[in-house]
KEKE-3310 file (N, C-alpha, C; in steps of 0.2 Angstrom, whole numbers, plus 5000, padded with zeros to 4 digits):
npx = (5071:5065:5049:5055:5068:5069:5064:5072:5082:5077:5062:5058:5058:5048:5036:5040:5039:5025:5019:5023:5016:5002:5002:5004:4994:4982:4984:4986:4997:5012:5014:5003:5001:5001:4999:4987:4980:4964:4958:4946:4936:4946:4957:4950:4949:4942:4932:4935:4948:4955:4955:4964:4976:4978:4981:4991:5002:5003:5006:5021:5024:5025:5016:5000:4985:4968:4954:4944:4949:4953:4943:4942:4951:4957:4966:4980:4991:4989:4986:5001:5004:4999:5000:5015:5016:5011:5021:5031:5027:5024:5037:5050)
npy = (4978:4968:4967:4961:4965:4976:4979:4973:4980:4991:4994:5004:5008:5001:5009:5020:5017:5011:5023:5030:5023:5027:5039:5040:5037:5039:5054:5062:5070:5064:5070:5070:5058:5052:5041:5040:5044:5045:5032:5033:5044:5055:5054:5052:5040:5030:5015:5010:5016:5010:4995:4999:5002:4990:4980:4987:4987:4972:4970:4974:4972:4957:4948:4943:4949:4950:4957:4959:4957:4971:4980:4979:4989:5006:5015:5024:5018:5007:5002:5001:4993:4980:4977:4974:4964:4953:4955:4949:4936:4932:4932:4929)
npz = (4943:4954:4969:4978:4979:4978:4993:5004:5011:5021:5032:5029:5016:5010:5014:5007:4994:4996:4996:4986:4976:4980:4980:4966:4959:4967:4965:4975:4988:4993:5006:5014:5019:5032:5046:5056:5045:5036:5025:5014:5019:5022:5010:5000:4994:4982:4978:4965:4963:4976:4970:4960:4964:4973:4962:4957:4970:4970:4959:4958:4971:4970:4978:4984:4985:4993:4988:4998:5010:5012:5015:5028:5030:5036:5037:5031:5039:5044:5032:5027:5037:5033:5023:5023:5031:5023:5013:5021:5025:5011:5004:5015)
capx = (5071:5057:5048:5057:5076:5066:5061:5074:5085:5072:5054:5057:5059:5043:5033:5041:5036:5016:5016:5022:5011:4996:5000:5004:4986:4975:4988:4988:5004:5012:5013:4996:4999:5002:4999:4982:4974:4958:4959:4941:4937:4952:4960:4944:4954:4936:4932:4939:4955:4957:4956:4969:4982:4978:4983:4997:5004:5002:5012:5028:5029:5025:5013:4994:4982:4961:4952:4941:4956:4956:4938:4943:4959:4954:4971:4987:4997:4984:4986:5005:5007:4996:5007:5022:5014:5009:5028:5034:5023:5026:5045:5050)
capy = (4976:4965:4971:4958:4967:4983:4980:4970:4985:4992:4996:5012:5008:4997:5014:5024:5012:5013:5031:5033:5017:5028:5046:5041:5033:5044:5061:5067:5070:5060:5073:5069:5051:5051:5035:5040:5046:5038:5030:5034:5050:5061:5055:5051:5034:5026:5008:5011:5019:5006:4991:5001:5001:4983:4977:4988:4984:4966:4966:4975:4969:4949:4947:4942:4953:4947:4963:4959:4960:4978:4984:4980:4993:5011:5023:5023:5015:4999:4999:4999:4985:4974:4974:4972:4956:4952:4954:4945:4929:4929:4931:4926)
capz = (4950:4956:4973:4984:4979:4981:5000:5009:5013:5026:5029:5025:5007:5010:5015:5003:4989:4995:4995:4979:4973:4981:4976:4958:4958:4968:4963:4982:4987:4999:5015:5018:5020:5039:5048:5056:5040:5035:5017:5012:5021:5024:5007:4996:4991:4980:4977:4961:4966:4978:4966:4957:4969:4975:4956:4956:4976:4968:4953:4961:4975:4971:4984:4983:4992:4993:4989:5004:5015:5011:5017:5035:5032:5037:5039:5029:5044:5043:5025:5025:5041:5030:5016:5025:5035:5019:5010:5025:5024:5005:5004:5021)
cpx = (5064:5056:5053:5066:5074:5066:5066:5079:5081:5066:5052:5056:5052:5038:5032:5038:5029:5016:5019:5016:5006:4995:5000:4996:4980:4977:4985:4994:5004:5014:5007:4995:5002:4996:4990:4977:4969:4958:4953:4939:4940:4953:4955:4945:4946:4940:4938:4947:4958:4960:4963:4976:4984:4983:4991:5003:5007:5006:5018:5030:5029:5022:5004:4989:4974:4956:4946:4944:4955:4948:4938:4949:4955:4960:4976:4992:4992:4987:4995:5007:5003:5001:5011:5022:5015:5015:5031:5032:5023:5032:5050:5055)
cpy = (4974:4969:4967:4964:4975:4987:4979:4974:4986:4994:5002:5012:5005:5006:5018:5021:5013:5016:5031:5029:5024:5035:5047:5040:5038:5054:5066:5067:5067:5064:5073:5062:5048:5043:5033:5043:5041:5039:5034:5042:5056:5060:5057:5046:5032:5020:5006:5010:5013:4998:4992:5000:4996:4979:4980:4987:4977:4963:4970:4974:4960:4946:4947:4946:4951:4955:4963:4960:4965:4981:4986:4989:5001:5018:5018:5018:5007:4996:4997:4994:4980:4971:4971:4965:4952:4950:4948:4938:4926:4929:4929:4932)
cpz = (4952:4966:4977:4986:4983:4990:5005:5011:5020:5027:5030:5019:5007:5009:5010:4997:4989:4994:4989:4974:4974:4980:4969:4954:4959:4968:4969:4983:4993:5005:5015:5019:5028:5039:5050:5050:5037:5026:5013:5012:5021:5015:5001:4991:4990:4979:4970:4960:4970:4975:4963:4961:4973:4969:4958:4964:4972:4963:4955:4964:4976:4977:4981:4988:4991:4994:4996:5010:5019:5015:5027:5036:5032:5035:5035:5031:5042:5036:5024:5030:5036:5026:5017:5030:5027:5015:5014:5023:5016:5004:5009:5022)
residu = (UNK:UNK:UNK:UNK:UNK:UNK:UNK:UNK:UNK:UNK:UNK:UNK:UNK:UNK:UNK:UNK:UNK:UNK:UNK:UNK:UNK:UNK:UNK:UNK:UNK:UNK:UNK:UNK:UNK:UNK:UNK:UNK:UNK:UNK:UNK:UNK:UNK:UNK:UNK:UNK:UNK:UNK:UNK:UNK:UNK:UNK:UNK:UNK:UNK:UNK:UNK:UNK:UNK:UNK:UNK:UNK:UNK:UNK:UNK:UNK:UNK:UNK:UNK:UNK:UNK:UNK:UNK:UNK:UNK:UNK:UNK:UNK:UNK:UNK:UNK:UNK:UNK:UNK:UNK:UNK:UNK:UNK:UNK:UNK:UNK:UNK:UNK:UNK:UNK:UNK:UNK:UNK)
# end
């Protein structure tokens, strides 16, 4: 199942997908991934870390992300609207 088959149900399945993308990665669990949580700060998501989850964001759901993009995103909710602009404008 590639990401587009994955998503087009609802974006809830989009959400649910990040979070397991970002707990399998940074192995927090995903009830700490509320919408204001800060990436860096609250989670302890590093540069590293982040790299990681951009690659793999990238190869599941067939979407191109600019690691630069990312330095503006602060909170969970930031990180998941991006993506999903992001699915949108590459799948329609």
């Amino acid at each position: 199942m590639d990401g587009h088959e994955l998503i087009t149900g609802s974006p809830a399945t989009l959400v649910d997908r990040l979070e397991t993308i970002v707990s399998r990665i940074s192995r927090i669990d995903r009830s700490e991934f509320a919408a204001d949580v800060l990436f860096r700060e609250e989670l302890g998501i590093d540069s590293l870390m982040a790299m990681e989850i951009i690659a793999t964001v990238e190869r599941e759901l067939s979407i191109q992300i600019d690691e630069a993009e990312m330095y503006g995103i602060q909170t969970v909710g930031e990180f998941t609207y991006f993506v999903q602009e992001r699915f949108r404008t590459t799948h329609g």
